[in-house]
C-alpha positions in Angstrom: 0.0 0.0 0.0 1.2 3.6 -0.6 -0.1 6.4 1.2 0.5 10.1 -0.1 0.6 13.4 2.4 0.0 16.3 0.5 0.9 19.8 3.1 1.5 23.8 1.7 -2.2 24.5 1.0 -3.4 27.3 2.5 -5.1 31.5 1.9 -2.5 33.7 0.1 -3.2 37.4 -1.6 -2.9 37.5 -5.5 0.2 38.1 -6.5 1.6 35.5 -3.7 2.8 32.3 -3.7 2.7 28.9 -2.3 4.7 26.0 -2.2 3.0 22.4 -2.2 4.4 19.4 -1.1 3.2 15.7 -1.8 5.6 12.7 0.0 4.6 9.3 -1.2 5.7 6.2 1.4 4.9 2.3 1.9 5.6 -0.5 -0.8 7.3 1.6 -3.1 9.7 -0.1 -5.3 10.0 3.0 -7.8 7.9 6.1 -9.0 7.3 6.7 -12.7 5.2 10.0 -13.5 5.0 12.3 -10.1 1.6 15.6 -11.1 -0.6 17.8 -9.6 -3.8 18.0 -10.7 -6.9 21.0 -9.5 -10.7 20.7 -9.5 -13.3 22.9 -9.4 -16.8 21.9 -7.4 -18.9 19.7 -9.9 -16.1 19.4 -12.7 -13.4 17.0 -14.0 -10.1 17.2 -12.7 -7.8 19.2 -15.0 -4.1 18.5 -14.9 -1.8 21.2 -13.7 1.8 20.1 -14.2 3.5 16.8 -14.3 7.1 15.8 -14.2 8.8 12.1 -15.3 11.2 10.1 -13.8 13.7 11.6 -15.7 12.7 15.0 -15.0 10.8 15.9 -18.3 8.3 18.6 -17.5 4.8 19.9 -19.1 2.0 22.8 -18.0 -1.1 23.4 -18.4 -1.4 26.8 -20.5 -2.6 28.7 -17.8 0.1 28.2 -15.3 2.6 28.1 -17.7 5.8 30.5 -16.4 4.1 31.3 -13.0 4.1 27.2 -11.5 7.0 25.1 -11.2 7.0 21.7 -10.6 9.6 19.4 -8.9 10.7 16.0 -7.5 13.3 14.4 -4.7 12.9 11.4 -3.7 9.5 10.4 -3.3 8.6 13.8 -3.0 6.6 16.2 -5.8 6.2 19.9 -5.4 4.4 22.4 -7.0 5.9 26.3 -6.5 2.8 27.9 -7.3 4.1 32.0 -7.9 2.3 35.6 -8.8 -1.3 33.3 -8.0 -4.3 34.9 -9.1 -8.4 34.4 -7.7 -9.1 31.9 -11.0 -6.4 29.7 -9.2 -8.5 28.9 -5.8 -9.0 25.1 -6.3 -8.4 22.1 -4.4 -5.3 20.6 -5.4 -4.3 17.3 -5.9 -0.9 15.1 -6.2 -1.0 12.1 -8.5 1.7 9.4 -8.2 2.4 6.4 -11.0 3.9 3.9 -8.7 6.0 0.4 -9.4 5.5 -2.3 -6.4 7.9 -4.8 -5.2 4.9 -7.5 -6.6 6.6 -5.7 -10.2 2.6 -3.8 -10.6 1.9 -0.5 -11.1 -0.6 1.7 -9.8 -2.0 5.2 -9.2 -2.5 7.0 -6.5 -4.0 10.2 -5.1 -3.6 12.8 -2.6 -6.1 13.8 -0.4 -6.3 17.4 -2.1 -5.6 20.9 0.3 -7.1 24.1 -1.1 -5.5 27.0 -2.1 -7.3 30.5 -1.9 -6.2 33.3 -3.3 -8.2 36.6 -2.6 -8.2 39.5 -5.3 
């Protein structure tokens, strides 16, 4: 079993920042594909940023040059700068992990909101 403890959440003016953190532990032989992912009340999830093993990196078009995404370990981060109101979401991390059975899985965060007030 892997559990995931997602922490950084929190109320921030626009124009600030905030720095999430995700650290996945338990049967973890490796991690593939580390994201973050954000959702609105009554919609779909909607990928935010993701990063690969090796480090490859892609954004969603609206967070593009204000978030950065980042991994150590079995840790993923999101630096989330210059956040505006349209950003207020619950956020969620989203792990791709290999067991020592040789399966792979996903898993999910349990999501922390971020609030940013105009």
């Amino acid at each position: 079993q892997v559990q995931l403890v997602e922490s950084g959440g929190g109320l921030v003016q626009a124009g600030g920042s905030l720095r999430l953190s995700c650290a996945a532990s338990g049967s973890i032989f490796s991690i593939n594909a580390m994201a973050w992912y954000r959702q609105a009340p009554g919609k779909q999830r909607e990928l935010v940023a993701a990063i690969s093993r090796g480090g490859s990196t892609n954004y969603a078009d609206s967070v593009k040059g204000r978030f950065t995404i980042s991994r150590a370990a079995n840790t993923v981060y999101l630096q989330m700068n210059s956040l505006k109101p349209e950003d207020t979401l619950v956020y969620y991390c989203n792990v791709y992990v290999r067991g020592y059975s040789g399966t792979s899985a996903d898993y999910w965060g349990q999501g922390t909101q971020v609030t940013v007030s105009s």
